[in-house]
PyMOL Python script that loads the backbone (N, CA, C, O; Angstrom):
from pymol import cmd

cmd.read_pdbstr("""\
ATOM      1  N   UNK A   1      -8.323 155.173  70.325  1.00  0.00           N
ATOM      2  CA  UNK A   1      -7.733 155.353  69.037  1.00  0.00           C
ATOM      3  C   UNK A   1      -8.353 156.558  68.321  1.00  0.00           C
ATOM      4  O   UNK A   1      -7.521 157.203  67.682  1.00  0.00           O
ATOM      5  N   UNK A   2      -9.687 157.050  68.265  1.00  0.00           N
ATOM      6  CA  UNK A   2     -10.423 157.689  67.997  1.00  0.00           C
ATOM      7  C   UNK A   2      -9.860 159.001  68.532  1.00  0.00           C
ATOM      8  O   UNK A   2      -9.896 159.998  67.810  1.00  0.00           O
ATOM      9  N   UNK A   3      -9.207 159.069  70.084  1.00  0.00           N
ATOM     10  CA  UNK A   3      -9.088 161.024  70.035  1.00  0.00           C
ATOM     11  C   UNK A   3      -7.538 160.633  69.647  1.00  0.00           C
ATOM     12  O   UNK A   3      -7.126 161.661  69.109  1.00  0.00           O
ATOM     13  N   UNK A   4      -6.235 159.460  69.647  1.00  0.00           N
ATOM     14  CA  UNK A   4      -5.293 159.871  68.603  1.00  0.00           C
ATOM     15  C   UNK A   4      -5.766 160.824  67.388  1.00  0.00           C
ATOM     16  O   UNK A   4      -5.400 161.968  67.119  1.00  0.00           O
ATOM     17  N   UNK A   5      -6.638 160.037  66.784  1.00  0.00           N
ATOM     18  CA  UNK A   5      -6.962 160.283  65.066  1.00  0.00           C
ATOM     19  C   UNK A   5      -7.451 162.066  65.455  1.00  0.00           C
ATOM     20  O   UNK A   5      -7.040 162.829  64.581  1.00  0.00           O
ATOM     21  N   UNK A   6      -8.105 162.654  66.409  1.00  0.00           N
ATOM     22  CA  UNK A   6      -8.752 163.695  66.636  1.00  0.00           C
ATOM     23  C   UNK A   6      -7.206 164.449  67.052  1.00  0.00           C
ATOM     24  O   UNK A   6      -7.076 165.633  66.739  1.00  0.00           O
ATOM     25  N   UNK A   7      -6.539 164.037  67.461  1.00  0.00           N
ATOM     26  CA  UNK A   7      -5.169 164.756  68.077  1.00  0.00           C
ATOM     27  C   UNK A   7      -4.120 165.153  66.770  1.00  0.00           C
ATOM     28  O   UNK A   7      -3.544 166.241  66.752  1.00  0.00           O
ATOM     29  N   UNK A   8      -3.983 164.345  65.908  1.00  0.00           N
ATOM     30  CA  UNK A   8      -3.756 164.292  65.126  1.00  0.00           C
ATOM     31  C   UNK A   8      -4.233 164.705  64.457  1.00  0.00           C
ATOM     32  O   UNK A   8      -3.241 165.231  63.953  1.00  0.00           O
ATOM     33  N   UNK A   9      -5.468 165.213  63.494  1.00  0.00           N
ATOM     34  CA  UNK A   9      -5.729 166.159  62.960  1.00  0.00           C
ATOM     35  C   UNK A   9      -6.003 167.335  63.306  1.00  0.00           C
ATOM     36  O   UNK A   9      -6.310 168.180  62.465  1.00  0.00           O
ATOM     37  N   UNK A  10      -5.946 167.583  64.525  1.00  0.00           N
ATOM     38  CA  UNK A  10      -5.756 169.078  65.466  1.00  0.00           C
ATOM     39  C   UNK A  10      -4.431 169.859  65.049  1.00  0.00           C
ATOM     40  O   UNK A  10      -4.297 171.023  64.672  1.00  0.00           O
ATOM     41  N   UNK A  11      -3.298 168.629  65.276  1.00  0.00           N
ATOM     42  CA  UNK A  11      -1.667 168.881  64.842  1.00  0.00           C
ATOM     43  C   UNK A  11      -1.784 169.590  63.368  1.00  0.00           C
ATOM     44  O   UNK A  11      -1.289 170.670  63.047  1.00  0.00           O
ATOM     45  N   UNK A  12      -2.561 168.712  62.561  1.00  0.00           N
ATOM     46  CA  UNK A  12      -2.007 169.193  61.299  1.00  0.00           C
ATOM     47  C   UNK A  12      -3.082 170.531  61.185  1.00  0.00           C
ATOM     48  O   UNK A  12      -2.458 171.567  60.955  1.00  0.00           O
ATOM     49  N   UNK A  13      -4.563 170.720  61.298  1.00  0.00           N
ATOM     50  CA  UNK A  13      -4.636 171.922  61.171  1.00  0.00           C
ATOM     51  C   UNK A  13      -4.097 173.135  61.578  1.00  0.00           C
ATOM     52  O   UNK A  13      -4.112 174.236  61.027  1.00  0.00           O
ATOM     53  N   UNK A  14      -3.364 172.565  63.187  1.00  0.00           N
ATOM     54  CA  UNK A  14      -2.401 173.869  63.273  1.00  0.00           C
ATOM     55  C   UNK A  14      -1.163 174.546  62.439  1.00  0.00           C
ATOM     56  O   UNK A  14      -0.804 175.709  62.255  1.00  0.00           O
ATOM     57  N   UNK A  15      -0.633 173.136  61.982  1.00  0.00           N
ATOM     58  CA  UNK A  15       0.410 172.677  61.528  1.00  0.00           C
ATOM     59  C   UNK A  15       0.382 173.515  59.783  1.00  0.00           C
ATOM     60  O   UNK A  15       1.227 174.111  59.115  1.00  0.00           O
ATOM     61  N   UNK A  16      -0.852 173.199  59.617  1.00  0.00           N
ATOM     62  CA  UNK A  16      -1.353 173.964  58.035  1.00  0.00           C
ATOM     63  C   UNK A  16      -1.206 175.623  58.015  1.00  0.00           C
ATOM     64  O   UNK A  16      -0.460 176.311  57.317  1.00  0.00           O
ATOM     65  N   UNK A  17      -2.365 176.103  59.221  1.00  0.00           N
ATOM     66  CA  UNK A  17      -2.389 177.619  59.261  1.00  0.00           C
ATOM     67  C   UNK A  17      -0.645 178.027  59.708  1.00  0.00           C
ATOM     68  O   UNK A  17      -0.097 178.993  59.175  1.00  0.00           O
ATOM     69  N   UNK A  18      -0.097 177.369  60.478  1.00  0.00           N
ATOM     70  CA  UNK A  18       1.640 178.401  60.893  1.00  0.00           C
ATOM     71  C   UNK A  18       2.361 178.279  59.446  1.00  0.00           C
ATOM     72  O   UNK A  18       3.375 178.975  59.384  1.00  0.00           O
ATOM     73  N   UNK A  19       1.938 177.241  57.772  1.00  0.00           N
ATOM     74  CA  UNK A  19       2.587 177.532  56.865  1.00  0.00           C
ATOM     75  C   UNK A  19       3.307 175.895  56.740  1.00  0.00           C
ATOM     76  O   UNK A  19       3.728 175.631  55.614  1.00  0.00           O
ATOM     77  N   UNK A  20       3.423 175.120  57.498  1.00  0.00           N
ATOM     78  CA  UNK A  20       3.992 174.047  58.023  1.00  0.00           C
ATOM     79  C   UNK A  20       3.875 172.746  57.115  1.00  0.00           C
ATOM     80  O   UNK A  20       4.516 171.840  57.648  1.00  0.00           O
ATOM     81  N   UNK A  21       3.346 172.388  56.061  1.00  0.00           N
ATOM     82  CA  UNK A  21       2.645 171.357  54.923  1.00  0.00           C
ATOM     83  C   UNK A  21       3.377 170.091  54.839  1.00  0.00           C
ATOM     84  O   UNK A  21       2.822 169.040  54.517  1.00  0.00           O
ATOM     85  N   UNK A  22       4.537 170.179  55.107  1.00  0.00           N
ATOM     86  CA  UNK A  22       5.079 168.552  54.920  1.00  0.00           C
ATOM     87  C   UNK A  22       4.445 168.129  56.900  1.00  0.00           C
ATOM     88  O   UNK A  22       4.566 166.921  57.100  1.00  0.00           O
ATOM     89  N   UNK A  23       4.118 168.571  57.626  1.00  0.00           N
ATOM     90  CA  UNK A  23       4.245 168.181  58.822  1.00  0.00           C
ATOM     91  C   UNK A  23       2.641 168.418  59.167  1.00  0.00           C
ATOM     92  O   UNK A  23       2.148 167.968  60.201  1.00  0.00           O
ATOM     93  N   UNK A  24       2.095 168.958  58.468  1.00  0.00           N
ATOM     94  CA  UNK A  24       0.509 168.771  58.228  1.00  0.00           C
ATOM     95  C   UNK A  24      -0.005 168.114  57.432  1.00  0.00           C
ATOM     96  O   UNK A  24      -1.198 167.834  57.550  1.00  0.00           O
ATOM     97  N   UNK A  25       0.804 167.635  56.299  1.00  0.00           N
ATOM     98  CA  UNK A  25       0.425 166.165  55.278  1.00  0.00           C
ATOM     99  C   UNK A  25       0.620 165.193  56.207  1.00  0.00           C
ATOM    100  O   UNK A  25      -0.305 164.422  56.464  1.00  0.00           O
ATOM    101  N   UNK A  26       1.688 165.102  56.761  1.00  0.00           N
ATOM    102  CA  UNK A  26       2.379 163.761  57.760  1.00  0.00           C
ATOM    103  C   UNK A  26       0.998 163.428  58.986  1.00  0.00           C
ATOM    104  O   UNK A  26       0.203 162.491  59.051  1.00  0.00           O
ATOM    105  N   UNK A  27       1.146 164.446  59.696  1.00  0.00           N
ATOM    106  CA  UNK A  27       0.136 164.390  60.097  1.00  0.00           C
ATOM    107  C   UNK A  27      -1.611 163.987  60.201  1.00  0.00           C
ATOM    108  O   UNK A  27      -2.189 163.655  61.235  1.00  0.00           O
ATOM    109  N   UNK A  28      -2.314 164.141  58.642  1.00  0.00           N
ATOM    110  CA  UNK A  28      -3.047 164.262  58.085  1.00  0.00           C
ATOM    111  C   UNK A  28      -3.261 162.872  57.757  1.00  0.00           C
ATOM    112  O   UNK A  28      -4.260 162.155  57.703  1.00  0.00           O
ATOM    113  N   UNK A  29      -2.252 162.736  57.590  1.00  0.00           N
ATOM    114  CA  UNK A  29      -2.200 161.102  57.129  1.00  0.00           C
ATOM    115  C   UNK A  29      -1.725 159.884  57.740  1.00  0.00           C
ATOM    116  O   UNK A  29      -1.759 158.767  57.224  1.00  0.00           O
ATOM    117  N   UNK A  30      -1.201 160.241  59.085  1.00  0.00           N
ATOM    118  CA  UNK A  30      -1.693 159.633  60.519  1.00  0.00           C
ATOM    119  C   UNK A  30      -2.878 159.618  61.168  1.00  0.00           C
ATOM    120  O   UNK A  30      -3.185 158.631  61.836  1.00  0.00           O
ATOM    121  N   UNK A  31      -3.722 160.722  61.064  1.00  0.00           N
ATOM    122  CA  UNK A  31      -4.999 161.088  61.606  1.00  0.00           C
ATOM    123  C   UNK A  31      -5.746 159.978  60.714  1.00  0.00           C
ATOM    124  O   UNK A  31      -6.316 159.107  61.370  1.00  0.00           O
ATOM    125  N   UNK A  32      -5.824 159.884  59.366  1.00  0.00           N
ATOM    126  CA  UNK A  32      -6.801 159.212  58.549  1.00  0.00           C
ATOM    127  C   UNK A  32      -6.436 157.779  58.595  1.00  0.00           C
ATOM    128  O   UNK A  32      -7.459 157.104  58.480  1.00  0.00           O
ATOM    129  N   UNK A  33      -5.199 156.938  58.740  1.00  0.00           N
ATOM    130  CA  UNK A  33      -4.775 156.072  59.030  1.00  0.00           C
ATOM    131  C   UNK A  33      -5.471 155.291  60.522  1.00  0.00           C
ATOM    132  O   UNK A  33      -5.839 154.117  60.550  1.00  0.00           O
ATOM    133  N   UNK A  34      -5.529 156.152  61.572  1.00  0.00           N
ATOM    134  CA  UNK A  34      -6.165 155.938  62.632  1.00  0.00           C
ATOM    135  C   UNK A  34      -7.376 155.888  62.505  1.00  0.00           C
ATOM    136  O   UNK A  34      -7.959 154.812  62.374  1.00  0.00           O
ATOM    137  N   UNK A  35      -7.795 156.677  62.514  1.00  0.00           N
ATOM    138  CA  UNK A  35      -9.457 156.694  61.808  1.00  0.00           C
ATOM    139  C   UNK A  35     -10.019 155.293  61.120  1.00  0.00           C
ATOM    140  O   UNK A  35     -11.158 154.843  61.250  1.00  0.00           O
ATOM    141  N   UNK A  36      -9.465 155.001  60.730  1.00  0.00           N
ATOM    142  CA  UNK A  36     -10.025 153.854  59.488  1.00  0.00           C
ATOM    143  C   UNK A  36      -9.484 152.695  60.144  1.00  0.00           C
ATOM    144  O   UNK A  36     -10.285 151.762  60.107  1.00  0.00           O
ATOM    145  N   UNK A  37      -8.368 152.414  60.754  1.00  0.00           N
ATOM    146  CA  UNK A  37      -7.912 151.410  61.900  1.00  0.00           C
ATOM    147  C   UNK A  37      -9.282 151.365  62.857  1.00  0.00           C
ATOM    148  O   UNK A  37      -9.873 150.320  63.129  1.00  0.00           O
ATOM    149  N   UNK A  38      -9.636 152.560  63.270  1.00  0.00           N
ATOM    150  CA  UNK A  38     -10.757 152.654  64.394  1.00  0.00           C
ATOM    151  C   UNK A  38     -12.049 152.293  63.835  1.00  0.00           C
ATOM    152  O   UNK A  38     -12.808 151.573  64.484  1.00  0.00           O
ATOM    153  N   UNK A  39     -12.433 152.832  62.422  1.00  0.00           N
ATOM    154  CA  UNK A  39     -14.330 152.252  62.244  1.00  0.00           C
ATOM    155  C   UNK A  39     -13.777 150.708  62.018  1.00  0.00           C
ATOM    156  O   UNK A  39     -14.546 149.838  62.426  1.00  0.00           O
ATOM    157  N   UNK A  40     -12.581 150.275  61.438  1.00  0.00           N
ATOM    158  CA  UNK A  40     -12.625 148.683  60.963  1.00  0.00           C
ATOM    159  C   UNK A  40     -12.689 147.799  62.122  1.00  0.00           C
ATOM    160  O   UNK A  40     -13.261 146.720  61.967  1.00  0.00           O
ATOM    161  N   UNK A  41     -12.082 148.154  63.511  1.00  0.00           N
ATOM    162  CA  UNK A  41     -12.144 147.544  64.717  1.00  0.00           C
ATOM    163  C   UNK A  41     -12.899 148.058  64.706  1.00  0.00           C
ATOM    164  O   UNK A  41     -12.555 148.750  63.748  1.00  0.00           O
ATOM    165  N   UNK A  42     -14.640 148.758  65.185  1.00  0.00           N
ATOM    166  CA  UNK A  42     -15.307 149.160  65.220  1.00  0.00           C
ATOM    167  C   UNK A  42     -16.645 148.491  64.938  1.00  0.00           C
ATOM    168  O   UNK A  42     -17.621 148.449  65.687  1.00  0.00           O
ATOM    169  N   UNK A  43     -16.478 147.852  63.427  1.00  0.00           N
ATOM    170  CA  UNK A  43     -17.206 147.362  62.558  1.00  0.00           C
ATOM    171  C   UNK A  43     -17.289 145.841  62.947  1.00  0.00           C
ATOM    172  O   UNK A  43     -18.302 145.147  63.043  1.00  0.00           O
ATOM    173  N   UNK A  44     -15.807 145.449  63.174  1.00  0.00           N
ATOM    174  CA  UNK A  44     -15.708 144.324  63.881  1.00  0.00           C
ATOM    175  C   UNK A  44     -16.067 143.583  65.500  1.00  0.00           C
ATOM    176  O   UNK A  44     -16.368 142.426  65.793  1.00  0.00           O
ATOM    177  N   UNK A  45     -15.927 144.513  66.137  1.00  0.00           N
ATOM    178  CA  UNK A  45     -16.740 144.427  67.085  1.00  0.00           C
ATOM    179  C   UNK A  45     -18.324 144.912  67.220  1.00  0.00           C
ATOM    180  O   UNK A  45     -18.674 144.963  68.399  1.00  0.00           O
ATOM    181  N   UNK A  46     -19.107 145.190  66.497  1.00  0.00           N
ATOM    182  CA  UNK A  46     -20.071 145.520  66.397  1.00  0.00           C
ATOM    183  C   UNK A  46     -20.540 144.036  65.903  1.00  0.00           C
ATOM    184  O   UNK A  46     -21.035 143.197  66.656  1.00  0.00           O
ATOM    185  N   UNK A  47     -20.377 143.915  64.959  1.00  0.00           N
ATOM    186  CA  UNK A  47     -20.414 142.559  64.429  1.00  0.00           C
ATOM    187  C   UNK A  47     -20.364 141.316  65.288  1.00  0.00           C
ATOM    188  O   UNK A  47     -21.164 140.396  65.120  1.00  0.00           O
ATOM    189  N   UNK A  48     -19.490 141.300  66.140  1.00  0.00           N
ATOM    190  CA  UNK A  48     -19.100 140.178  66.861  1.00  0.00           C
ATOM    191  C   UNK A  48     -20.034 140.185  68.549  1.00  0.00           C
ATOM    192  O   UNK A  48     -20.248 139.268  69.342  1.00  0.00           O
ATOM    193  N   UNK A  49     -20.481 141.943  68.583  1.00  0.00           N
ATOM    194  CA  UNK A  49     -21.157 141.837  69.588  1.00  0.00           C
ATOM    195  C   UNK A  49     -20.824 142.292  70.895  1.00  0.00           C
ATOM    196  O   UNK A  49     -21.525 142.159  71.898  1.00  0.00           O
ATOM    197  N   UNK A  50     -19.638 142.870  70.813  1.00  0.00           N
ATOM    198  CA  UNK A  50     -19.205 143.488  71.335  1.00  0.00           C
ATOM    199  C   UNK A  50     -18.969 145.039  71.786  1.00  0.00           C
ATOM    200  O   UNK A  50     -19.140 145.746  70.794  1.00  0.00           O
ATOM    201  N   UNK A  51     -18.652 145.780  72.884  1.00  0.00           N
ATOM    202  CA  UNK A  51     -18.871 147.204  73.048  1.00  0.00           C
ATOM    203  C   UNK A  51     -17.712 147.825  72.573  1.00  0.00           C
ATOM    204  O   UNK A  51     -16.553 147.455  72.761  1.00  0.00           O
ATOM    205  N   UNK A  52     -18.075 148.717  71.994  1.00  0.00           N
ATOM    206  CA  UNK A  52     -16.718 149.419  71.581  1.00  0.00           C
ATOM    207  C   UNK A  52     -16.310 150.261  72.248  1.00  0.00           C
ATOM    208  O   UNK A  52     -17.122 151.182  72.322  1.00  0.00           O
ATOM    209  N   UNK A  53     -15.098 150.486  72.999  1.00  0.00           N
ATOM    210  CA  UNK A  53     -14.103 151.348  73.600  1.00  0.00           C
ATOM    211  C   UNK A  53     -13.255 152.039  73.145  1.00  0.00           C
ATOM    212  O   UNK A  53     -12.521 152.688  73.891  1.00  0.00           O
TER     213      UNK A  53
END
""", "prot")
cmd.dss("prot")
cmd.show_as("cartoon", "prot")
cmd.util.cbc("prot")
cmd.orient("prot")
């Protein structure tokens, strides 16, 4: 889930410099969506004792 969120904000920085902003917001805000999906499973398995993948 972690290189989505990294793939995804790759998109939108490209997406930013070609001029591109509704599709680098969109983006941007898939990337951070993932991200935060990922430390909360993260947090939760840490917790529970488990390895995170």
């Amino acid at each position: 889930m972690l290189r989505y969120a990294v793939i995804f904000f790759v998109i939108a920085l490209i997406a930013a410099v070609l001029g591109f902003s509704g599709i680098a917001g969109a983006a941007s805000n898939i990337a951070w969506i993932l991200f935060v999906v990922f430390v909360v499973l993260a947090i939760i398995a840490l917790l529970r004792g488990r390895s995170v993948t």
